[in-house]
C-alpha positions in Angstrom: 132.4 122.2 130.9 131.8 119.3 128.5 129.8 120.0 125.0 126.4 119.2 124.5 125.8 115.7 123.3 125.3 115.7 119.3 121.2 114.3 119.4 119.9 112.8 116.0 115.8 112.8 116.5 114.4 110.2 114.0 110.8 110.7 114.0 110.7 114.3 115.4 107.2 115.1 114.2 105.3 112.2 116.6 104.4 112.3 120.5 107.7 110.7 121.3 110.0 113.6 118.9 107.7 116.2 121.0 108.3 114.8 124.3 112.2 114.5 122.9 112.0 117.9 121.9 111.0 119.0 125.5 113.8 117.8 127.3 116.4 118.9 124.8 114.5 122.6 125.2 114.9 122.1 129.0 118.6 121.1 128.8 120.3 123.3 125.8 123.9 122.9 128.1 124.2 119.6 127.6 122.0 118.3 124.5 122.2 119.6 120.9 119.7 118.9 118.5 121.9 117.8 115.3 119.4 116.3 112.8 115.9 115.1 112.5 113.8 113.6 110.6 110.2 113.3 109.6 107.7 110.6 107.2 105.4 113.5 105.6 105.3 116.5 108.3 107.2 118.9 106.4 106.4 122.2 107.6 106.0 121.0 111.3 110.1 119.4 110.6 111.0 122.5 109.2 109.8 124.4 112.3 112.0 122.2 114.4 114.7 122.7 112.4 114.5 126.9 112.2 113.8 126.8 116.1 116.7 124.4 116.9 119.5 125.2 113.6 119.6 121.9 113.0 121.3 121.2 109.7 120.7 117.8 109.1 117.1 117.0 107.9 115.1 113.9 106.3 111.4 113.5 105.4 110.7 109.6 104.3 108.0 110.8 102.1 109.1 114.1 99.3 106.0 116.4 99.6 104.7 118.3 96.3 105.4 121.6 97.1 106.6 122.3 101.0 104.7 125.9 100.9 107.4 127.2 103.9 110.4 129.1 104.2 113.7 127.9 102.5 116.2 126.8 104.7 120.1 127.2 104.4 120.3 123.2 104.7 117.5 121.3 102.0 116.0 118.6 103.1 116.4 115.2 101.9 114.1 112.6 100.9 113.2 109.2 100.6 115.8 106.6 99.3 118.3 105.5 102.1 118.9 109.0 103.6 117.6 108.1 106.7 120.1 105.2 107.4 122.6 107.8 106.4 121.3 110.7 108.7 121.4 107.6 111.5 125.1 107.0 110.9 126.0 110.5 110.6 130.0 110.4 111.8 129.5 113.1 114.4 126.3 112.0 116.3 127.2 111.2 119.9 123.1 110.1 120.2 120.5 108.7 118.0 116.6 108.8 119.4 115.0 106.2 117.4 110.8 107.3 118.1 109.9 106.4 114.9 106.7 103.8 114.8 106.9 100.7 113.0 109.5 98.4 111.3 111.1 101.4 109.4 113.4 101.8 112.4 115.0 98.7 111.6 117.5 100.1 109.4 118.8 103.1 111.2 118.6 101.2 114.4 121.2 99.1 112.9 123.0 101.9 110.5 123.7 103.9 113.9 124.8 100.4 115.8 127.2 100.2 112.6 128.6 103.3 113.5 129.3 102.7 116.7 126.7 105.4 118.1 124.7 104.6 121.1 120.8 104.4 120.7 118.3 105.6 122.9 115.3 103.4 121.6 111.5 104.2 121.5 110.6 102.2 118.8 109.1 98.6 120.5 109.5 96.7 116.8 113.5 97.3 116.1 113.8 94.7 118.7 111.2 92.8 118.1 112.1 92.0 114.5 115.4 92.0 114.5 116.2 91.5 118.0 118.9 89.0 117.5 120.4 90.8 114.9 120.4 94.6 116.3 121.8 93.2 120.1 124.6 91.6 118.2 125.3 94.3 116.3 125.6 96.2 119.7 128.0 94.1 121.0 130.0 93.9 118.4 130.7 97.4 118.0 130.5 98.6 121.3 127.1 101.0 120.9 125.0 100.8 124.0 121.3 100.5 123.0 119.8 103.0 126.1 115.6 101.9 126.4 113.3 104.8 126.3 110.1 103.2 126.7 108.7 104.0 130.0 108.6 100.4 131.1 111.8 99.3 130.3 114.0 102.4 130.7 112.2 101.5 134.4 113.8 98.3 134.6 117.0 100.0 133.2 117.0 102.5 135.9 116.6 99.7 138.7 119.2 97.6 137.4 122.1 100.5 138.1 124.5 99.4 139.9 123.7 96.0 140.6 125.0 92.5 139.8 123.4 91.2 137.0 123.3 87.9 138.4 121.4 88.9 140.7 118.3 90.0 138.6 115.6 86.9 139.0 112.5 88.6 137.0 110.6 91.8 135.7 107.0 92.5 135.9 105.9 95.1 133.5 103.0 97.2 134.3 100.3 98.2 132.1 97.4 100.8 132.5 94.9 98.1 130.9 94.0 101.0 128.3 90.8 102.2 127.0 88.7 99.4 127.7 90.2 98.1 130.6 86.7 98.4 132.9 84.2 98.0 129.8 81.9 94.3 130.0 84.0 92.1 128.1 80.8 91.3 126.0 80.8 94.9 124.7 84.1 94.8 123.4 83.1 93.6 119.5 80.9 97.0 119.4 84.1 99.7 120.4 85.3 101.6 117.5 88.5 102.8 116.1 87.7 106.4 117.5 86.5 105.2 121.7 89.7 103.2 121.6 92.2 106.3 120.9 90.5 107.5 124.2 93.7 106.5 126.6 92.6 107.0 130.5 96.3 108.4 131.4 99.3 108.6 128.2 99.1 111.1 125.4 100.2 108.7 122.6 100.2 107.8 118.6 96.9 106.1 117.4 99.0 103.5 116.7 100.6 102.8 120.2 97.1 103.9 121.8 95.4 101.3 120.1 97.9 98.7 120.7 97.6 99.9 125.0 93.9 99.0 124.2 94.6 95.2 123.3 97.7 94.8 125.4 99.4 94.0 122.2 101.6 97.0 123.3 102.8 94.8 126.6 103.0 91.9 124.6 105.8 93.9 122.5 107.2 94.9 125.7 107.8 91.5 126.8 109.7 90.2 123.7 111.8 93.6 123.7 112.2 92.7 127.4 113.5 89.4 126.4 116.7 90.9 124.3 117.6 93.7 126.4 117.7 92.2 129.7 118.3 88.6 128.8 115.5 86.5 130.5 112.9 84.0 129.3 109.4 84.3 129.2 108.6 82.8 132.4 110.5 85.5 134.3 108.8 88.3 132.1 105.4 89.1 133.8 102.8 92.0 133.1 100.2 93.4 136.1 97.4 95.9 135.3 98.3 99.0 137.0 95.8 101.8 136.1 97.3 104.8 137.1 100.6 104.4 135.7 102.6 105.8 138.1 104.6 102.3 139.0 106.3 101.7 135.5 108.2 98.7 135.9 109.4 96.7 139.1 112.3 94.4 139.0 112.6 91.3 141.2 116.0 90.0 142.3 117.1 86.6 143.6 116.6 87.6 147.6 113.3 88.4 146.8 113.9 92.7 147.4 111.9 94.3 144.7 112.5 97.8 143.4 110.2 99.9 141.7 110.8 102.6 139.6 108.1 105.8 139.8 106.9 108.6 138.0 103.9 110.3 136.7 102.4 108.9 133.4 104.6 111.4 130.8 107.3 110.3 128.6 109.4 112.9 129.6 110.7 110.8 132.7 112.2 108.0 130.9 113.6 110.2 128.0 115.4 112.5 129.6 117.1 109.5 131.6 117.8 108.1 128.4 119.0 111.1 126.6 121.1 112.6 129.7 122.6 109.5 130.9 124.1 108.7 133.2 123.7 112.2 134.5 120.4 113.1 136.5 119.0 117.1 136.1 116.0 119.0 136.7 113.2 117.2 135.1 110.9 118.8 133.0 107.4 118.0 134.6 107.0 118.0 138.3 107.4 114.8 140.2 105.0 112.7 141.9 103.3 114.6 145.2 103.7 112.5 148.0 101.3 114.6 150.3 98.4 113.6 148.1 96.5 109.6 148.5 97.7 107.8 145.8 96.6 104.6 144.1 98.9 101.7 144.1 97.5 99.1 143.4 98.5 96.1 141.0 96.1 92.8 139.5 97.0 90.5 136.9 95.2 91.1 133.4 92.2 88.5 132.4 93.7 87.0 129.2 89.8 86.8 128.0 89.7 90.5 127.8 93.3 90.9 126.6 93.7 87.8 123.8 96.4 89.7 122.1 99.3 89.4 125.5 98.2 85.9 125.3 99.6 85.4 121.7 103.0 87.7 122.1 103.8 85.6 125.2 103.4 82.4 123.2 105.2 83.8 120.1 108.3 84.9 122.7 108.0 80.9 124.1 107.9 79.7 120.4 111.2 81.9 119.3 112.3 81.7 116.0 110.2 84.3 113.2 107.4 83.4 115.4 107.5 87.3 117.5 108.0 88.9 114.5 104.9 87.3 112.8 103.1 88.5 116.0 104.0 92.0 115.7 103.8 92.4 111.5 99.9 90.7 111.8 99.4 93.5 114.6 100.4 96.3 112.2 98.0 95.4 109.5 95.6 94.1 112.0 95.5 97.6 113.7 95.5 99.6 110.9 92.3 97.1 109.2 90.6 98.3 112.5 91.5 102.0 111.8 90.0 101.9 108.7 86.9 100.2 109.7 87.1 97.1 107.8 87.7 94.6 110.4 86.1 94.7 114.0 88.1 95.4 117.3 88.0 92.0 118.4 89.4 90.3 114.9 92.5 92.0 115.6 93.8 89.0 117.8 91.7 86.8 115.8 94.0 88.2 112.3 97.5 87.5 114.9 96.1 84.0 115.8 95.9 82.7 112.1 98.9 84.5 111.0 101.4 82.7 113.5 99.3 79.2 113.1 100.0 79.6 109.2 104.0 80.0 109.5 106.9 77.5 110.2 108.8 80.5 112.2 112.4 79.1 111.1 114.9 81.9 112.3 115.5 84.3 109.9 119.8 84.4 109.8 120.0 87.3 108.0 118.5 91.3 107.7 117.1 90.4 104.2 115.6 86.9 105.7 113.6 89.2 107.8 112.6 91.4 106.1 111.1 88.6 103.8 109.9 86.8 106.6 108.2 89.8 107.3 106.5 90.6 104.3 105.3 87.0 104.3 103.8 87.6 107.4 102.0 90.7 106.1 100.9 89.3 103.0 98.8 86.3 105.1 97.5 88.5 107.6 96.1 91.1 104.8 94.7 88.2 102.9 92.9 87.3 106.4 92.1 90.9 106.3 90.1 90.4 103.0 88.6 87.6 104.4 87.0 88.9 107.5 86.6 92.4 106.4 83.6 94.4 106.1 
């Protein structure tokens, strides 16, 4: 009998760590929970740790007092300790579900290494897309998708001739205001938009399913793991989620991959690959109607997909100007100070204000990056309440 895999959960506090955390419970034979880490949940990491002896923790952000138990193994904090727990010599697995461009550097420390990556993080590839899929290569690391979508496309694509592969469609649920009047759209607020008809996700991501910024993300991600251009990317509105992805090859055969809206699906394949197990939620019922139905998405209702396809045909610094405006964007909306429909509006004058020259280096985009950031908080200013 072979030993567990070695699993490092980075981001173990969020909906994608818990989810993570599920199938690991479910599968204790063959996956080991080896280190995790956490931005500011202390107590809730240090739960995870007593319940699962992990020895290897990090919290991003040091705490005043952490007011639990003491553990056998401290905890460290802040400085590049993350990147280190990433590239941890003995890992056989890193699960990269933290949100944001902070998974930029242990996506690549635990490349370095040689580890494989089972990736829930949408902007690692986004940013540094060029960067972190050479990196793979050259080290030999497999970066294994976990987002429901493409670890879809993954799944179809066993076993086949890559030549063969003509195009992807992506689907997406619409989000919160997929059947709202277009015209009522500048009156949602931050709170009606965390209201997602079918995942349980980050306010973040939730927010993001609302503008289709999310699929936009999805299709430049799509771009660097499977190798095609925009035009053979495509995104359908599918609302009940139960079609994730469907992959198109040259015959014209499609294949579909299905499950019920829950992340547990497409992490467990990620994390138990390429073996298949018990899953941890039932499967879809089969005995029951079931709604299959696919449209494409009015770009009027969904600006934001609009400008991540464009930013994917443009190339260059140009996607990851798309998806740094989208952070601040998002969180302006969060906070109240800018309206639901400036989001895209905040995107659009972002990538029309930059040269998007490709960035040849980690430090070029990181830069680029905060460039990006600076112009879309200054547009923040400009249009905020």
């Amino acid at each position: 009998m072979s030993k567990p895999k070695k699993c490092i959960l980075l981001g173990a506090t969020g909906s994608i760590g818990e989810s993570s955390l599920r199938v690991i419970r479910k599968h204790p034979d063959k996956l080991k929970l080896f280190g995790a880490s956490a931005h500011s949940q202390a107590e809730k990491l240090i739960s995870i740790a007593q319940e699962f002896k992990v020895t290897n923790l990090h919290l991003s952000r040091s705490p005043d007092a952490l007011g639990s138990p003491s553990l056998e193994t401290p905890i460290n904090f802040g400085g590049n300790g993350l990147e280190e727990l990433a590239a941890h010599p003995e890992a056989d697995l890193v699960v990269i579900a933290i949100v944001g461009t902070a998974a930029l550097r242990p996506t690549l420390a635990a490349l370095e290494a040689g580890t494989d990556v089972v990736l829930a993080n949408k902007e690692s590839l986004v940013l540094g897309g060029r960067i972190v899929t050479e990196t793979a290569r050259r080290t030999g690391a497999r970066i294994i998708p976990a987002d429901s979508e493409h670890n879809a496309v993954f799944q179809c694509l066993q076993g086949q001739n890559e030549k063969s592969l003509d195009s992807i469609v992506l689907t997406a649920s619409g989000g919160a205001f997929r059947d709202l009047p277009i015209e009522r759209l500048k009156e949602v607020t931050p709170e009606q938009s965390l209201q997602h008809p079918n995942w349980k996700m980050g306010p973040k991501v939730t927010i993001d399913s609302a503008t289709m910024a999310n699929k936009g993300l999805e299709l430049i991600e799509a771009h660097w793991l499977f190798g095609l251009p925009s035009d053979k990317l495509e995104v359908v509105i599918h609302p009940p989620s139960i079609v994730h992805s469907v992959v198109r090859f040259v015959d014209g055969c499609c294949f579909a991959q299905m499950s019920p809206p829950s992340m547990t699906f497409a992490l467990q394949n990620a994390l138990l690959y390429p073996e298949r197990c018990s899953g941890v939620e039932s499967s879809l019922d089969f005995s029951k109607a079931m709604d299959l139905s696919f449209a494409p998405p009015n770009l009027k209702r969904y600006p934001c997909l609009k400008l991540a396809r464009d930013a994917l045909t443009q190339g260059g610094s140009a996607p990851l100007a798309f998806n740094a405006s989208n952070e601040i964007a998002v969180d302006a909306f969060r906070l109240n100070r800018i309206g639901f429909l400036e989001i895209s509006d905040i995107i659009d004058h972002t990538l029309n204000k930059m040269s998007h020259a490709q960035p040849n280096s980690l430090d070029e985009l990181l830069a680029t990056d905060s460039y990006a950031r600076r112009l879309s908080s200054d547009r923040v200013d400009a249009l905020g309440k």
